[in-house]
PAZAPA-4460 file (N, C-alpha, C; in steps of 0.05 Angstrom, whole numbers, plus 32768, in hexadecimal, padded with zeros to 4 digits):
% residues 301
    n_x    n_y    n_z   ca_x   ca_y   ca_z    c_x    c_y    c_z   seq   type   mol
   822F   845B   75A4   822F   8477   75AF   822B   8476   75CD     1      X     A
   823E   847C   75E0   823C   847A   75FE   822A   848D   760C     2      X     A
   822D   848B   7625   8217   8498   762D   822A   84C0   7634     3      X     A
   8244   84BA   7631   824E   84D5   762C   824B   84E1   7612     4      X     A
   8250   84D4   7601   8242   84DF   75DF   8228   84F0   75E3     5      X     A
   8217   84DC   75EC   81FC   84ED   75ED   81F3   84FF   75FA     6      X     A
   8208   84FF   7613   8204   851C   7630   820B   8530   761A     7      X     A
   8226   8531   760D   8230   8548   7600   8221   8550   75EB     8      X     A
   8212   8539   75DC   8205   8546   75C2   81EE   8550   75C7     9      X     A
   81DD   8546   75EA   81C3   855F   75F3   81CE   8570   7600    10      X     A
   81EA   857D   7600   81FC   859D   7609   81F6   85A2   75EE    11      X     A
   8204   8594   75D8   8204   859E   75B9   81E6   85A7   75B7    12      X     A
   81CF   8596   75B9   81B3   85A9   75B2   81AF   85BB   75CC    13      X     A
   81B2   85BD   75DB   81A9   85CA   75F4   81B2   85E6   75ED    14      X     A
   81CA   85EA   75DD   81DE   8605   75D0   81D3   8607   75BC    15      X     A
   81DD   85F5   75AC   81CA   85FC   758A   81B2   85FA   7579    16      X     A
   819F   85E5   7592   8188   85DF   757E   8174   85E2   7599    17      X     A
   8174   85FA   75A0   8163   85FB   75C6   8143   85F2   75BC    18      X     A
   813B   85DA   75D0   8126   85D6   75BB   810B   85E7   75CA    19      X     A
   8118   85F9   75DF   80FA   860A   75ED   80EF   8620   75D1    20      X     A
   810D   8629   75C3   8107   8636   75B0   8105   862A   7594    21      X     A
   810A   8617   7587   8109   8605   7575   80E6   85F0   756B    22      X     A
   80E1   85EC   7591   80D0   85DE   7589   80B2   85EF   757D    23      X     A
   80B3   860E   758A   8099   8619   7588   809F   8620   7565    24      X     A
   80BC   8623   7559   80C3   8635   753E   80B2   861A   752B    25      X     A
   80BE   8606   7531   80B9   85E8   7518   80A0   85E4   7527    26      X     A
   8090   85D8   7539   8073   85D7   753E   8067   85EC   752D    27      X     A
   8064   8600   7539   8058   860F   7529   805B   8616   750A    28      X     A
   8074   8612   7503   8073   860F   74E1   8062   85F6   74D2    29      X     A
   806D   85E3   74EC   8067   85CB   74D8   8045   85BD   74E6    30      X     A
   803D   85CC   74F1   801D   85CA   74FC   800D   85E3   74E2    31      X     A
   8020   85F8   74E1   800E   8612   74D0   8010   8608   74B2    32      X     A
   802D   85FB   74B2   8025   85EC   748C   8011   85D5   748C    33      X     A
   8010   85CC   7498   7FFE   85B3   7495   7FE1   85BA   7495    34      X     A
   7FD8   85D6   74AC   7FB9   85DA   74A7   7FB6   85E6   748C    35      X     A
   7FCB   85F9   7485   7FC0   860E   746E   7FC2   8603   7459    36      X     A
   7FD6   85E5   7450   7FD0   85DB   7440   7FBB   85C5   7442    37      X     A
   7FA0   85C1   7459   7F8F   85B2   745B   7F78   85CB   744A    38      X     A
   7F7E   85E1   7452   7F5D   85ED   7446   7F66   85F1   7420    39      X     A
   7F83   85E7   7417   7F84   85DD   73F6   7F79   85BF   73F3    40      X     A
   7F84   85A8   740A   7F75   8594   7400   7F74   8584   7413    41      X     A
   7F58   858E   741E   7F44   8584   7430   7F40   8565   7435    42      X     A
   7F47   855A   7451   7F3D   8538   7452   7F37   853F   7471    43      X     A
   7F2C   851F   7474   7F17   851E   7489   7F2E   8513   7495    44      X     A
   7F33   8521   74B8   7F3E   8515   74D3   7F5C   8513   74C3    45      X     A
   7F61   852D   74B9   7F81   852D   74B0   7F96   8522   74D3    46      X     A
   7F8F   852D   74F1   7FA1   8528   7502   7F9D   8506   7506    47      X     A
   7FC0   84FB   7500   7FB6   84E5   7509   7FD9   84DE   7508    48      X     A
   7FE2   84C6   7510   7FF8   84BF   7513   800C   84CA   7505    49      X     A
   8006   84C4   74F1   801B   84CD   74DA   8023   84F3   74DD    50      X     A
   8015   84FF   74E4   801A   8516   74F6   8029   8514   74FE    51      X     A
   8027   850C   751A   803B   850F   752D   8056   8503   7527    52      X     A
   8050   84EC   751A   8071   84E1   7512   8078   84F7   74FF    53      X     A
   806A   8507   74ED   8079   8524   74E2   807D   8533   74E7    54      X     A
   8070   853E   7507   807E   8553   750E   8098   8547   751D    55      X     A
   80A1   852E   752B   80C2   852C   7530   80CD   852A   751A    56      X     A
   80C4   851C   7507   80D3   851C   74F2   80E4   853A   74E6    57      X     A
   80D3   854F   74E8   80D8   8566   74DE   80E9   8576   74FA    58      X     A
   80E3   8569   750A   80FC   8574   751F   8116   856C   7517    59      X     A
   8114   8551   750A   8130   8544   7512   813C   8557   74F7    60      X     A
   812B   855A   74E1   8139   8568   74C7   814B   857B   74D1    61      X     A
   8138   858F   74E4   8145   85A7   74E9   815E   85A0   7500    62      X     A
   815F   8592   750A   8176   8587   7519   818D   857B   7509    63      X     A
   8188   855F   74FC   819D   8561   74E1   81A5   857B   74E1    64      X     A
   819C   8589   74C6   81A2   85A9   74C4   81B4   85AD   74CE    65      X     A
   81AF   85B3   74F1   81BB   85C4   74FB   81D9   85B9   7502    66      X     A
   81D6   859B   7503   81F5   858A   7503   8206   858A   74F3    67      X     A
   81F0   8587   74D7   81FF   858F   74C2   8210   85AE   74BF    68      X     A
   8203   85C0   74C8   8211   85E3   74CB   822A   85E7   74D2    69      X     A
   8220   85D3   74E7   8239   85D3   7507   8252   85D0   74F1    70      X     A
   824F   85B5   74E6   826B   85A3   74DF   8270   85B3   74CB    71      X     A
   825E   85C0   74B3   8264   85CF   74A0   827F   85EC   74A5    72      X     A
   826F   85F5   74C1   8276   8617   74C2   8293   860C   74DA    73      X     A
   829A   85EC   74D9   82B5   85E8   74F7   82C1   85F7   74F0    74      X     A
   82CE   85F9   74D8   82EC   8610   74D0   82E4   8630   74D8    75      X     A
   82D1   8634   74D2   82D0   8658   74D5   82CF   8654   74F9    76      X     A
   82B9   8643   750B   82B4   8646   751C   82CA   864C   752B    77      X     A
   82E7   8633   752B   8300   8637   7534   830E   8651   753B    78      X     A
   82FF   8666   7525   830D   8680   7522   82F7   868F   7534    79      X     A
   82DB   8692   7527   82CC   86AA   752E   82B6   869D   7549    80      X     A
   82AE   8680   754D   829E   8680   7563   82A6   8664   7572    81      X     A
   82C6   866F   757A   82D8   864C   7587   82C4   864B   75A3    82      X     A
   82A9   8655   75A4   829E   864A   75BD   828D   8637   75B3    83      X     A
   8283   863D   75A2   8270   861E   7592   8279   8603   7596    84      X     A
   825C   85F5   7597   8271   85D1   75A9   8287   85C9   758C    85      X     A
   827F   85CA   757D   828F   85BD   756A   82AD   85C5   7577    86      X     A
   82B0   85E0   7569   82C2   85EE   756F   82D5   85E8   7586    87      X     A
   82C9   85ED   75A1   82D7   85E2   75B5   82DF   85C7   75C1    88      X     A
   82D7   85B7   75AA   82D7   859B   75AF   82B7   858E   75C1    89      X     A
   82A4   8599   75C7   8291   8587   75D3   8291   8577   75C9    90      X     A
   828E   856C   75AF   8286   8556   7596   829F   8561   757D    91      X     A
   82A8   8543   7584   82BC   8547   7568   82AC   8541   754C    92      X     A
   82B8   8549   752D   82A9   854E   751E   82A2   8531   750D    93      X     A
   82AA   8521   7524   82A3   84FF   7510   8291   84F5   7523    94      X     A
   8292   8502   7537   8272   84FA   754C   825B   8505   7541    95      X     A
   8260   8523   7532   8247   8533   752C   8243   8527   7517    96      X     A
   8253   8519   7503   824B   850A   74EB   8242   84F2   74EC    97      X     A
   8250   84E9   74FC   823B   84C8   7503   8222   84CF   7512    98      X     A
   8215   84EB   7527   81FC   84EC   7531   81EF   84EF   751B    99      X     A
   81FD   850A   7501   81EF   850F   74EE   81DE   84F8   74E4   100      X     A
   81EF   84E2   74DA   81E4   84CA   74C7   81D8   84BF   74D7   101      X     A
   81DC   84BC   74F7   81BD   84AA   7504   81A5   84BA   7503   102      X     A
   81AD   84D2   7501   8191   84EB   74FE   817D   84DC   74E4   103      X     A
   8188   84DE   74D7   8183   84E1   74AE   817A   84C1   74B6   104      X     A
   818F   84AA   74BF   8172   848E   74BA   815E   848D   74CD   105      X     A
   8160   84A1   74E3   8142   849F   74F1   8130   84AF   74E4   106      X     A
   813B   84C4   74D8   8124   84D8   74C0   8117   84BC   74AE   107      X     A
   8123   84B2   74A4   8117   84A0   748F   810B   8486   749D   108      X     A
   8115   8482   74B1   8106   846A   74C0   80E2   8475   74C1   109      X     A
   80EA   848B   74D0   80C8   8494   74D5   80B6   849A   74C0   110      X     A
   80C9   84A5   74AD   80B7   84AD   7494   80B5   8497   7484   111      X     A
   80BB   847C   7484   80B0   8464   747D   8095   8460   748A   112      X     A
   808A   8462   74A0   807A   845F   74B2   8064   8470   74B3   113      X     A
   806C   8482   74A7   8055   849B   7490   8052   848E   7476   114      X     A
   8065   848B   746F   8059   8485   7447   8077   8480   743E   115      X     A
   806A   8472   7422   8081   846F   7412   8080   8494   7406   116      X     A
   8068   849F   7404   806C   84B0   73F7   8078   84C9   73F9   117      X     A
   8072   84CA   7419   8085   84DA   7425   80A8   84D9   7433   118      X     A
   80AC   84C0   742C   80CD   84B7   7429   80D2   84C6   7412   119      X     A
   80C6   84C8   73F9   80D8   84CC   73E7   80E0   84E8   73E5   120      X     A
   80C2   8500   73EF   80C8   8513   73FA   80DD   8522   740C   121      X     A
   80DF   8507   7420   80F3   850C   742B   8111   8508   7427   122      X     A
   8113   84F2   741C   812F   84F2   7406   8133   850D   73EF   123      X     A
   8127   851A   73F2   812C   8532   73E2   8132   8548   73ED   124      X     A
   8124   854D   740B   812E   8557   741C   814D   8551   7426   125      X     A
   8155   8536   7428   8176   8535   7439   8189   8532   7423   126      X     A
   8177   852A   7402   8195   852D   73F4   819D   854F   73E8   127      X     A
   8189   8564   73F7   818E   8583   73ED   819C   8589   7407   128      X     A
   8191   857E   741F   81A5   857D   7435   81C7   8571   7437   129      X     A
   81C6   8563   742A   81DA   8558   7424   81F1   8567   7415   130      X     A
   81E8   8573   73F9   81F2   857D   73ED   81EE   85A2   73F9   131      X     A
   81DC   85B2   7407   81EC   85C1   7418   8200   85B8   7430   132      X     A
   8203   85AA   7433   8212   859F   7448   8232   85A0   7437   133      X     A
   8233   8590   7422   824D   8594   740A   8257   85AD   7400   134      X     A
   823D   85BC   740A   823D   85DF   73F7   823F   85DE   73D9   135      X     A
   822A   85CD   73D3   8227   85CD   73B5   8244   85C1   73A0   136      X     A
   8250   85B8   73B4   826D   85B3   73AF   827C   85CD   739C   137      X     A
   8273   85DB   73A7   828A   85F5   7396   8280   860F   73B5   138      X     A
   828C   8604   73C7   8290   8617   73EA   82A2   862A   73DB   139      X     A
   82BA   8630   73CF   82C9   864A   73D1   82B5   8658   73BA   140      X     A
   82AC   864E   73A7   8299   8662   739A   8288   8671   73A6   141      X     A
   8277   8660   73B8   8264   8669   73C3   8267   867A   73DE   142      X     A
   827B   8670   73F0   8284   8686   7404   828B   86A0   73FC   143      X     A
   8295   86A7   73E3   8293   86BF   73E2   827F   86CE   73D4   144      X     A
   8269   86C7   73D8   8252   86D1   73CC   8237   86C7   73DE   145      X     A
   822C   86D8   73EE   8222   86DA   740B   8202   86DC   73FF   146      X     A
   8203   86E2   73ED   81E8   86E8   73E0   81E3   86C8   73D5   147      X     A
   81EE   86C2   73C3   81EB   86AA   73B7   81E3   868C   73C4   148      X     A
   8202   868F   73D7   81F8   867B   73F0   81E2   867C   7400   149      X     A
   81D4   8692   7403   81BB   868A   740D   81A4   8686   7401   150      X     A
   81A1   8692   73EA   8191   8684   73D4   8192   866B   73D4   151      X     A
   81AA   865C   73CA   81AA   863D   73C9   81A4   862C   73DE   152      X     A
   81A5   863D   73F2   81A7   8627   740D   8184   862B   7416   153      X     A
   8178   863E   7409   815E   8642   741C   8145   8630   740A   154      X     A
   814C   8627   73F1   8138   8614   73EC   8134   85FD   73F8   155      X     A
   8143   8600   740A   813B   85DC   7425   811D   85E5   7433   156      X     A
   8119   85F3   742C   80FF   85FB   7442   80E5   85F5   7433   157      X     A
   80EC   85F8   7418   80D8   85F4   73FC   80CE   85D9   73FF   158      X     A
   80EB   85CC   7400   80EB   85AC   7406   80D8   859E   7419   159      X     A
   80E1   85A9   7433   80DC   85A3   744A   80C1   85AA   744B   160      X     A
   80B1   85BB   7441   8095   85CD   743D   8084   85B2   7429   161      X     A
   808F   85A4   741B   8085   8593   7407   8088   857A   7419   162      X     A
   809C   8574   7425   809F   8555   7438   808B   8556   744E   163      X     A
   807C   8576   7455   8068   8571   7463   804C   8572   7459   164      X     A
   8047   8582   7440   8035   8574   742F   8036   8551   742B   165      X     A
   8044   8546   7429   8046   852A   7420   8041   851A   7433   166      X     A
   8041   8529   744E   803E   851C   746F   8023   8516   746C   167      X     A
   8014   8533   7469   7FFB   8533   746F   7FE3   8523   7454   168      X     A
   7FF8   852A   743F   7FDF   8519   742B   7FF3   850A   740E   169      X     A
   7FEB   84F2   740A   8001   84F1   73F6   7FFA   84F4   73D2   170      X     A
   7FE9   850C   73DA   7FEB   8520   73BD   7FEB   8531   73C4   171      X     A
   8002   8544   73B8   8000   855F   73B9   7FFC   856E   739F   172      X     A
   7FE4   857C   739F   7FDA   859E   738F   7FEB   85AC   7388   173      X     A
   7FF9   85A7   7378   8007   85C4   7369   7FF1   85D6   736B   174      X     A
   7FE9   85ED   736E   7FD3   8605   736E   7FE6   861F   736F   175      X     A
   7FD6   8634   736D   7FDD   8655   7373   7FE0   8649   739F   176      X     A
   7FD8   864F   73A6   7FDC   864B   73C1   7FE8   8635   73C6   177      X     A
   7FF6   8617   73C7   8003   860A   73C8   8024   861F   73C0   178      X     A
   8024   8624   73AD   8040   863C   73A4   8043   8652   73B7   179      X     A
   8022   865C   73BC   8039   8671   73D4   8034   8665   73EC   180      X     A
   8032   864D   73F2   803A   8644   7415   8059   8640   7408   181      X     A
   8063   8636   73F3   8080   8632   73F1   808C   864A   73E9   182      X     A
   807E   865C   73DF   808D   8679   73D9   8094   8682   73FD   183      X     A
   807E   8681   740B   8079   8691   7428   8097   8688   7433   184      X     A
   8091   8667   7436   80A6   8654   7440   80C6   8667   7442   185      X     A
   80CB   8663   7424   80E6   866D   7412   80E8   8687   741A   186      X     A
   80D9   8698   741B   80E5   86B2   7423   80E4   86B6   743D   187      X     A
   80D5   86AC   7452   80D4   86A9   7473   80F5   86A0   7474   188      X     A
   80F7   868D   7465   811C   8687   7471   812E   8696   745F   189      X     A
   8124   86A5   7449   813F   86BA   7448   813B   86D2   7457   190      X     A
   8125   86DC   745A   8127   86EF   7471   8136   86F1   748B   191      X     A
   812E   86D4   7497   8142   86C7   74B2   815D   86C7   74AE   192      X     A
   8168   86C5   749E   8186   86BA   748A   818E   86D8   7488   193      X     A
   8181   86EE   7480   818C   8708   7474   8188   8717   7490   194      X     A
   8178   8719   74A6   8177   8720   74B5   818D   8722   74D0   195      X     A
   818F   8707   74D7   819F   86FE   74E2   81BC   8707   74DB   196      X     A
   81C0   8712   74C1   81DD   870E   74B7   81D8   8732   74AE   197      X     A
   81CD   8748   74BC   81C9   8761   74B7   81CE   8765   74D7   198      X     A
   81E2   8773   74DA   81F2   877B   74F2   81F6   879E   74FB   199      X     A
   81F8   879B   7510   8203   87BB   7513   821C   87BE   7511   200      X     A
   822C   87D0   750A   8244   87D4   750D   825D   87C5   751E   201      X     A
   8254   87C6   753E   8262   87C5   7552   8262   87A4   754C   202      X     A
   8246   8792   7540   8242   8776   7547   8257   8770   7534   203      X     A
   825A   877E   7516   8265   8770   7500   8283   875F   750D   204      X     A
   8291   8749   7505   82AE   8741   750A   82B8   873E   74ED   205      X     A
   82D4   873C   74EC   82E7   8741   74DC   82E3   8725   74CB   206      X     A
   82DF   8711   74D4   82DD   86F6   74B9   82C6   86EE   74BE   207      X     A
   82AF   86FF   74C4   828F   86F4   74BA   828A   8701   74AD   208      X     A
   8277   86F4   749D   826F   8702   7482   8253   8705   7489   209      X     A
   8248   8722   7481   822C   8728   7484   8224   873F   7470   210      X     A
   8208   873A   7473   81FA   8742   7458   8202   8768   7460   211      X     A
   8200   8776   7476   8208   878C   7485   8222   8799   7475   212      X     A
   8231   8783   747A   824F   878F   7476   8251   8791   7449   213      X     A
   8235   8778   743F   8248   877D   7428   823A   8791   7420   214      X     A
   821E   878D   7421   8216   87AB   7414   8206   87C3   741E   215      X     A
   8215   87C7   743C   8211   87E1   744E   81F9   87CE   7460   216      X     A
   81F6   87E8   747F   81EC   87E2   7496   81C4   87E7   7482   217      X     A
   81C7   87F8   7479   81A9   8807   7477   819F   87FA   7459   218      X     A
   81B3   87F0   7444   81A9   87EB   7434   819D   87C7   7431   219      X     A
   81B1   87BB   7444   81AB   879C   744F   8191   879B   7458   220      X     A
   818F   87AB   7471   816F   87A8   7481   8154   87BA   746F   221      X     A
   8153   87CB   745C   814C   87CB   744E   813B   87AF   7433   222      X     A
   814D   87A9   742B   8155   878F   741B   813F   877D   7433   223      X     A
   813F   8773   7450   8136   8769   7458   811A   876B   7458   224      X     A
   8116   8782   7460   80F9   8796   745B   80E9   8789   743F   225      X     A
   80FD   878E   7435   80EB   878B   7415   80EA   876B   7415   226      X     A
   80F5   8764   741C   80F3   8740   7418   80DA   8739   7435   227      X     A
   80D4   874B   7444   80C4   8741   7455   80A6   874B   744E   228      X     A
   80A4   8762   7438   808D   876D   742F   8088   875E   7414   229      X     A
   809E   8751   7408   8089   873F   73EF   807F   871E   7407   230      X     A
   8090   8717   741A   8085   8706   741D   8069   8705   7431   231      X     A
   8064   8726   7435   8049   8730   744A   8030   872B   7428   232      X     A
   8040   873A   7416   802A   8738   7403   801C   8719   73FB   233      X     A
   8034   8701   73FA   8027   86E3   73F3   8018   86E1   740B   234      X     A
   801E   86E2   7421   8010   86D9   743E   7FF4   86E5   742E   235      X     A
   7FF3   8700   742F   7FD0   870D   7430   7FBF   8701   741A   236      X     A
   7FD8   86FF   7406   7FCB   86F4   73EB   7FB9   86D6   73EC   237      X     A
   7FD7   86C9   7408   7FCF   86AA   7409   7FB3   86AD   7415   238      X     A
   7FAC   86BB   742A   7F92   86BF   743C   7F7A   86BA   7425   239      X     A
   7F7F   86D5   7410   7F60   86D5   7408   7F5F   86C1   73EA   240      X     A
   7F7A   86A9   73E4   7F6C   8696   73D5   7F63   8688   73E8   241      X     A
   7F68   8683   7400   7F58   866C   740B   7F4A   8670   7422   242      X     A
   7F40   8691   741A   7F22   869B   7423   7F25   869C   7445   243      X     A
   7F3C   86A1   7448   7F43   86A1   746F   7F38   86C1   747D   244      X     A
   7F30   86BE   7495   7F27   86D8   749A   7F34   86ED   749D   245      X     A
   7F26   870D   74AE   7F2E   871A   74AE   7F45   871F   74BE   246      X     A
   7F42   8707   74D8   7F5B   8700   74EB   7F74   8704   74DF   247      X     A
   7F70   86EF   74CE   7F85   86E7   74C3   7F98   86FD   74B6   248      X     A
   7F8C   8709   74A7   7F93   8724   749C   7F9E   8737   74AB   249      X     A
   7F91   8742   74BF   7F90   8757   74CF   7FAD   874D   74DE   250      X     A
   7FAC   8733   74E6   7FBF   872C   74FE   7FDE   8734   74E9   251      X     A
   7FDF   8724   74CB   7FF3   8727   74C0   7FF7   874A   74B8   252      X     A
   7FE8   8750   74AF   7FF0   8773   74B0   7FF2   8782   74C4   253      X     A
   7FEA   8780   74D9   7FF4   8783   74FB   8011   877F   74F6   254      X     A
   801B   8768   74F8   8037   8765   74F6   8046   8770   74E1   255      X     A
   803C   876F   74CD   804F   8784   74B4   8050   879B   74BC   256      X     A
   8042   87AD   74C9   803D   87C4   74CE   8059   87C9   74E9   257      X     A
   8053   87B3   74FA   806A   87B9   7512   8089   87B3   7506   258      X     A
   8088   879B   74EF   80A4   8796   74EA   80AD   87B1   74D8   259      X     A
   809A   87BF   74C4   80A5   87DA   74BF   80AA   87EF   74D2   260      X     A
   8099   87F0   74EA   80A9   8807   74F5   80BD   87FB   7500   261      X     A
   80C7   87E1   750C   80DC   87DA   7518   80F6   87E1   750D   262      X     A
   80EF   87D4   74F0   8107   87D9   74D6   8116   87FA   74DF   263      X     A
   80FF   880A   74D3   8109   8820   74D3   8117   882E   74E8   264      X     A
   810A   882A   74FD   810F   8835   7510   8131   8827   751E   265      X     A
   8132   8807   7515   8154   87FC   7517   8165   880E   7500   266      X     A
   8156   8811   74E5   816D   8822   74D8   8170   8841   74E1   267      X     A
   8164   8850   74F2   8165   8866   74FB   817C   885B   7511   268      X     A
   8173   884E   7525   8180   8844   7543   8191   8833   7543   269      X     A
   81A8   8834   753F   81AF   8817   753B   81C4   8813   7553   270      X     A
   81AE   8803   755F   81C0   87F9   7575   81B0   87DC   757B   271      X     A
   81C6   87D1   758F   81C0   87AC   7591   81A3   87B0   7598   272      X     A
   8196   87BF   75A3   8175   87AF   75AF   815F   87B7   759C   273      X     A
   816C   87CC   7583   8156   87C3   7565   815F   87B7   755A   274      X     A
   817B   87AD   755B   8186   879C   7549   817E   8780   7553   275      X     A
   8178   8770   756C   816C   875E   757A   8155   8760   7571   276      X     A
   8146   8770   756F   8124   8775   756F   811E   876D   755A   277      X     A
   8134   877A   753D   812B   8778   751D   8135   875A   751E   278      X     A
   8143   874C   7527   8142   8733   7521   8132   871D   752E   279      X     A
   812D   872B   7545   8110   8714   7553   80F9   871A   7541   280      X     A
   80ED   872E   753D   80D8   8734   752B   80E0   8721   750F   281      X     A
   80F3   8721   7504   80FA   8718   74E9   80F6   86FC   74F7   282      X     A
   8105   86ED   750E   8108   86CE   7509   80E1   86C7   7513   283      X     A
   80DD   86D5   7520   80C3   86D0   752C   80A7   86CE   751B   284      X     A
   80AB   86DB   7502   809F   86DB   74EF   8096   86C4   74E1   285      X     A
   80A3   86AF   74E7   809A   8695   74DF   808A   868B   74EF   286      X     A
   808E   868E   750A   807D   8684   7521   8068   8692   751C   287      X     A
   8063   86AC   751B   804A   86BB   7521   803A   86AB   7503   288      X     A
   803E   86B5   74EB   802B   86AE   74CD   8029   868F   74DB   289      X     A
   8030   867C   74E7   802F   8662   74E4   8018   8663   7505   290      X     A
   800F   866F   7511   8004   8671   7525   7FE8   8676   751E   291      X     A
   7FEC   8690   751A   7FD0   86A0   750F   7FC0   868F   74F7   292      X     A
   7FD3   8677   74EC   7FC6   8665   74D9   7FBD   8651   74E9   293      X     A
   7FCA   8649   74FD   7FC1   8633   7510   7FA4   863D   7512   294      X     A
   7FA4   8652   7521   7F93   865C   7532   7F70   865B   751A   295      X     A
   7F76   866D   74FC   7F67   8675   74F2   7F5C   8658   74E0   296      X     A
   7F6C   863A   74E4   7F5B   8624   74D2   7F55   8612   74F2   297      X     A
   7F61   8619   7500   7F4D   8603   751E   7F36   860E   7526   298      X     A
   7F3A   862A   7530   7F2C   863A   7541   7F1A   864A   753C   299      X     A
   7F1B   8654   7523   7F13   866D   7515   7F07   8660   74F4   300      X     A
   7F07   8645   74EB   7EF6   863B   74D6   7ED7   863C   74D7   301      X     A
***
């Protein structure tokens, strides 16, 4: 790989995977799963190497990912976003496949260097990657059914939520609270997924498919609403099995409280700067619950 390969593929992340915004989204996920599953099963001087080789490790996942997307979505992009590098040729699509596969043996290189136990974790993670990447091998089924395809595609996060359990200890607790850090997980990225794809009018285009267009502007972001209040209920629920304070609480119903009037107030207004707002609030939602957890097992124990 020359040294022009690799100028173009840091344009390719510099566009698609910006890591000023990337790095605070995965740090903080993958720093807030690791404490909240320390107060289920507690060890002495959990920070230590094997850490830090998990949090790149869990960058590079979400980078895969996002290579993998690229090469997935080349054909629509051609039509609906020919400015994307693929698209315009920055990186042709057998460069993004050969970075892909150096991605995936440096994932497994490092996670040798953590554990055998968490390789195997992680092999569970890239072969569900893998097979979204194929689209379950039935793509025309699933493209026309917008609902479905995101269902299937959002248990990578379940995965990925368990490959960082396996970082930090190599047993993991099935428990009531172990289930909803992976319930929380699972619905934080269909929210992101349904959000993102709930549009105003003027944004909708003619061959994208969004949750907006199939089943109305007010009844989509709605739908979102409700998928953001069962997953406010596991958060509060998660707090008082594992006895977290009032911070903790207050900070997450603080935010439920703003993302309902935001909601409402985009389905009254609908124009681009609530329609911006309801989706920063929606993607940001991961960052904030994964913060306020930082904050409430370092600072606040």
């Amino acid at each position: 790989m020359n040294k022009n390969i690799i100028f173009r593929f840091l344009t390719f992340i510099n566009e698609r995977f910006p890591l000023y915004t990337h790095l605070l989204l995965i740090f903080s996920f993958y720093l807030g799963t690791i404490l909240l599953f320390s107060k289920i099963n507690p060890v002495n001087n959990w920070f230590n190497y094997k850490i830090i080789l998990g949090m790149v490790n869990i960058l590079l996942i979400f980078l895969q990912l996002r290579v993998f997307d690229e090469i997935k979505d080349y054909k629509t992009d051609l039509v609906i976003h020919p400015e994307r590098p693929l698209a315009r040729g920055l990186l042709s699509l057998k460069e993004a496949k050969i970075i892909a596969f150096i991605i995936i043996l440096i994932e497994i290189a490092i996670s040798f260097f953590i554990s055998m136990f968490s390789t195997i974790f992680l092999l569970f993670v890239l072969i569900y990657s893998l097979l979204m990447y194929k689209e379950f091998f039935v793509k025309e089924f699933l493209s026309k059914r917008i609902f479905l395809y995101a269902i299937t595609h959002t248990p990578i996060t379940g995965l990925i939520i368990l490959y960082i359990f396996s970082i930090y200890h190599n047993i993991i607790k099935f428990n009531l609270p172990t289930s909803f850090l992976l319930i929380i997980g699972f619905f934080q990225a269909i929210i992101f997924e349904f959000s993102r794809k709930t549009l105003i009018l003027e944004k909708e285009k003619d061959k994208m498919d969004t949750y907006s267009k199939r089943i109305g502007f007010t009844k989509a972001t709605l739908l979102v609403l409700l998928i953001f209040l069962i997953t406010l209920f596991f958060v509060l629920y998660l707090g008082i099995l594992l006895k977290l304070s009032l911070f903790y609480l207050i900070c997450n119903i603080s935010y439920g409280i703003l993302y309902i009037l935001i909601t409402i107030v985009f389905i009254i207004i609908k124009n681009k700067v609530m329609m911006n707002t309801f989706h920063l609030l929606s993607a940001f939602f991961i960052v904030f619950f994964n913060i306020i957890a930082i904050a409430e097992v370092l600072w606040l124990k």
